[in-house]
N, C-alpha and C positions, 0 to 999 in steps of 0.2 A: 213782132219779135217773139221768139221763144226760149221759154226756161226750161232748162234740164236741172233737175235735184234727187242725186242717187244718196242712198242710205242702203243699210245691211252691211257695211265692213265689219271686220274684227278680227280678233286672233284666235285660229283656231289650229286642233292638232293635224297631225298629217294621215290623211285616210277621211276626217270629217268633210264636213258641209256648213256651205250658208246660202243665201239665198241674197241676192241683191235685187234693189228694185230703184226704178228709175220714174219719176213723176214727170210728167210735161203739161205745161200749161204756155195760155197765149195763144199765140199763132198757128195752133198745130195740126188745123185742118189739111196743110198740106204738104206736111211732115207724109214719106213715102216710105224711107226707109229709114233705120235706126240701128246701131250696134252696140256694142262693148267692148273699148279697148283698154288695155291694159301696157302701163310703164312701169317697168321696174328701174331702180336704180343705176345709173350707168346707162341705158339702155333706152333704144328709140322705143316709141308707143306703135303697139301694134296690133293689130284686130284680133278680136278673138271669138266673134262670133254678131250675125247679125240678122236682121228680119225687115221683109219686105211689108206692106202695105196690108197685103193681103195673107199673111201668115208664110210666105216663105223662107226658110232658115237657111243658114251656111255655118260652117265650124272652123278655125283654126285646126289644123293636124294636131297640134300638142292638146287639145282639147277635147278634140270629137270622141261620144261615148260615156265624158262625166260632165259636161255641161249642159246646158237646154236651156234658148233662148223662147220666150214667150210674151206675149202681146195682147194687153188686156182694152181692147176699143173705150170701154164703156168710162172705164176709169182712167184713162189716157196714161197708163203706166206701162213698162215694158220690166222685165223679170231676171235673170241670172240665178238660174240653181245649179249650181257649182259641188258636183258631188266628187269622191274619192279626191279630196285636193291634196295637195304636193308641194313641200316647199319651194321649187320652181314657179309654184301661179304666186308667190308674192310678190304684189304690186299694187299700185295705187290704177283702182279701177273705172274708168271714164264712160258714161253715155253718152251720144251721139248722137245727131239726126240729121238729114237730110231732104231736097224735096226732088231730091234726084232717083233717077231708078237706078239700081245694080250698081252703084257706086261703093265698095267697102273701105277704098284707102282713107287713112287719116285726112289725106289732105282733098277729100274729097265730102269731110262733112262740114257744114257750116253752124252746127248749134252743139255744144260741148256746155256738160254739165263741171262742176268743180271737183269730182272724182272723189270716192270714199278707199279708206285704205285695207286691203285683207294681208292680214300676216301667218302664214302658215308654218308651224313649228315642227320639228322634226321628231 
């Protein structure tokens, strides 16, 4: 089995930054790929950005240009730096993983962390 345990939510102005980070422990030699999805209210959950095994990334449109997903092996963490944010990105933010390749839809991960929440103020 595997645990996902993200931390770095808060509230922040609109133009700022935070950085989330996503812990994994357990099973997670053969975790492949990983994301970050994000639900707002009202509203289905849906990718925003994710990374391959080997360092490769993918972006959400509404995203690409102020986020950057990154992938630290040693310490089996995965990153969200969320810069120029918008109160549009607020949402309750979800890690991911999978032991699939190229797989990004929600319903296509099997290990979901319990999600930290960002609230972006206007």
């Amino acid at each position: 089995q595997v645990q996902l345990v993200e931390s770095g939510g808060g509230l922040v102005q609109a133009g700022g930054s935070l950085r989330l980070s996503c812990a994994a422990s357990g099973s997670i030699v053969s975790i492949n790929t990983m994301g970050w999805y994000r639900q707002a209210p009202g509203k289905e959950r849906e990718l925003v950005a994710g990374i391959s095994r080997g360092g490769s990334a993918m972006y959400a449109d509404a995203v690409k240009g102020r986020f950057t997903i990154s992938r630290d092996g040693a310490k089996n963490t995965v990153y969200l730096q969320m810069n120029s944010l918008k109160p549009e990105d607020t949402a309750v933010y979800y890690c991911a993983g999978t032991n699939r390749v190229r797989i990004w839809a929600p319903s296509g991960m099997d290990y979901w962390g319990k999600g930290t929440l960002v609230t972006v103020s206007s």
